[in-house]
N, C-alpha and C positions, 0 to 999 in steps of 0.2 A: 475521391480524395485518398483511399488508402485501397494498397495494389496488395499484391501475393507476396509473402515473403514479411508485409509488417506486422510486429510486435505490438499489441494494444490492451488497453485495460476498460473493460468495460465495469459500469459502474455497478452492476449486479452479479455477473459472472465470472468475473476477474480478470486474469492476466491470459492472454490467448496470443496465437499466431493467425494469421489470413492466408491459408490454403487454397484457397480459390472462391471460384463465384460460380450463381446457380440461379437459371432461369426458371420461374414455377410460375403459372395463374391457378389464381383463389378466385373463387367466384367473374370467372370473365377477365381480370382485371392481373396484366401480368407484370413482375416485379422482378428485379436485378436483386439478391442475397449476395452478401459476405459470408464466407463458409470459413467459419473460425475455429480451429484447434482449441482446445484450452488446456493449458497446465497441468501436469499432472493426473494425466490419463481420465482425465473428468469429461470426453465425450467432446462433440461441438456441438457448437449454436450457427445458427444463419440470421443475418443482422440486415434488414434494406437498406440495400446502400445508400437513396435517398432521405434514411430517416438517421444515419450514422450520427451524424451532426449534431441532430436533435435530442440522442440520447446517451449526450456527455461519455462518451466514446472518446482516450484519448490516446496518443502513444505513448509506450511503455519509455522508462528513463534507457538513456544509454547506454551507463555505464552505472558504477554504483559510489560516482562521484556524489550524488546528493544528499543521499544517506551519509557520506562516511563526512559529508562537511556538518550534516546536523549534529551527528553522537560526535562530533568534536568541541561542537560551541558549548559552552557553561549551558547546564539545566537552567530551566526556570525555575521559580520558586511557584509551586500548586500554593493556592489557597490552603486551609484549613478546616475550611468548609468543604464538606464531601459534595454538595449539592452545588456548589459553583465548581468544583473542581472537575467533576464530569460533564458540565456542561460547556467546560471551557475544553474539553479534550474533545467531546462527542461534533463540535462544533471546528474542529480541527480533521477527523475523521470523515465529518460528510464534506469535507471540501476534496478528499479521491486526491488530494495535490503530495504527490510523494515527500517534497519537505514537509510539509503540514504532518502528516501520518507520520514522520521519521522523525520529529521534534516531538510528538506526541509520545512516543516512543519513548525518546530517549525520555522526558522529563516522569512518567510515568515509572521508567525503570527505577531511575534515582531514588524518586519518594518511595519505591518497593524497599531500597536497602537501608531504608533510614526508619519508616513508619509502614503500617499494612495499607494494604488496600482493601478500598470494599470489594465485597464477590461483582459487583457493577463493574468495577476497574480492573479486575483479574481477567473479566470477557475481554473487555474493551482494549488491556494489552496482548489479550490471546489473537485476538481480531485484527488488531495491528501487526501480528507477528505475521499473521497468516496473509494478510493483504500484500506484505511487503516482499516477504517469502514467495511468493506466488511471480512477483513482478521479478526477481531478482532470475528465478527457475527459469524467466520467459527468455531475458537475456542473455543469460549465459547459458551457452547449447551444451553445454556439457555438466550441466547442474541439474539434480532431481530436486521437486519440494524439499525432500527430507534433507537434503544435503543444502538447499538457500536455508530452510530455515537455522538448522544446525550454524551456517556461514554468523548468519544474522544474529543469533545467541551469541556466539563469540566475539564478535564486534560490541556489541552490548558488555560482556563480562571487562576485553579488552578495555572499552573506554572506563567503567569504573577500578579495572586495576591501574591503569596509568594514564591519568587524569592529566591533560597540562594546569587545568586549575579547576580542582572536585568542587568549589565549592559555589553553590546557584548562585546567580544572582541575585541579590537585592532588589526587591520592588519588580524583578522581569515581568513579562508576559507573556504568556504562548503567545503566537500567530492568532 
């Protein structure tokens, strides 16, 4: 399914490139490896190719049309309950779905400029910066971490300076 040259985010390791492949047997028994780069001078992994499928292995986005259509749409309105309000973002987060994570994002940001966050949601949009950072790093060949996420902050500051309409909506819902 995926060749040399693609872009993917796996669900533990993050955003990588597929360098090549690599024949090895383990006890008798020999297996086809994906030999993935990852981001950010973090080393590779090798991935069976026959288990890629299996373990929500997806391609990375193409461009960073997906993001910049989330931090465009009006926030949601979070709860006010800290304990629905993490579980509606953490439940967004394990879905690995780049809008999901960049609506997460945005509506997290928002409630940062209006109300605090718990130390719970300060991870959880550290985590989201860094997931998303990672994926932007992958696509664009001429972007380091520090400079996607640097990118990504400013899109962030961006949309809350020049809002087409700052204010959440009413009764929304995240994803």
């Amino acid at each position: 399914m995926y060749s040399r040259g693609d872009q993917i985010i796996h669900p533990r390791y993050g955003a990588g490139t597929i360098v090549g492949k690599k024949k090895l047997t383990f006890k008798g028994k020999t297996r086809n490896y994906h030999i993935v780069e990852l981001v950010g001078d973090r080393g590779e992994v090798m991935i069976p190719v026959e288990a890629a499928n299996d373990m929500n292995i997806r391609p990375a986005i193409e461009d960073l049309s997906i993001i910049e259509e989330a931090f465009a749409a009006p926030p949601s309105v979070l709860s006010d309950d800290y304990r629905s309000r993490q579980a509606t973002i953490q439940k967004q987060i394990q879905t690995r779905e780049p809008e999901a994570m960049a609506t997460a994002l945005r509506d997290l940001f928002w409630r940062e400029q209006t109300d605090k966050l718990t130390s719970v949601e300060l991870k959880m949009k550290s985590s989201l910066v860094k997931m998303l950072s990672h994926e932007i790093a992958v696509i664009c060949a001429d972007m380091t971490v520090e400079k996607a996420t640097s990118h990504l902050t400013q899109m962030l500051y961006r949309m809350v300076q020049e809002p087409d309409d700052p204010r959440p909506e009413e009764g929304s819902e995240p994803l």
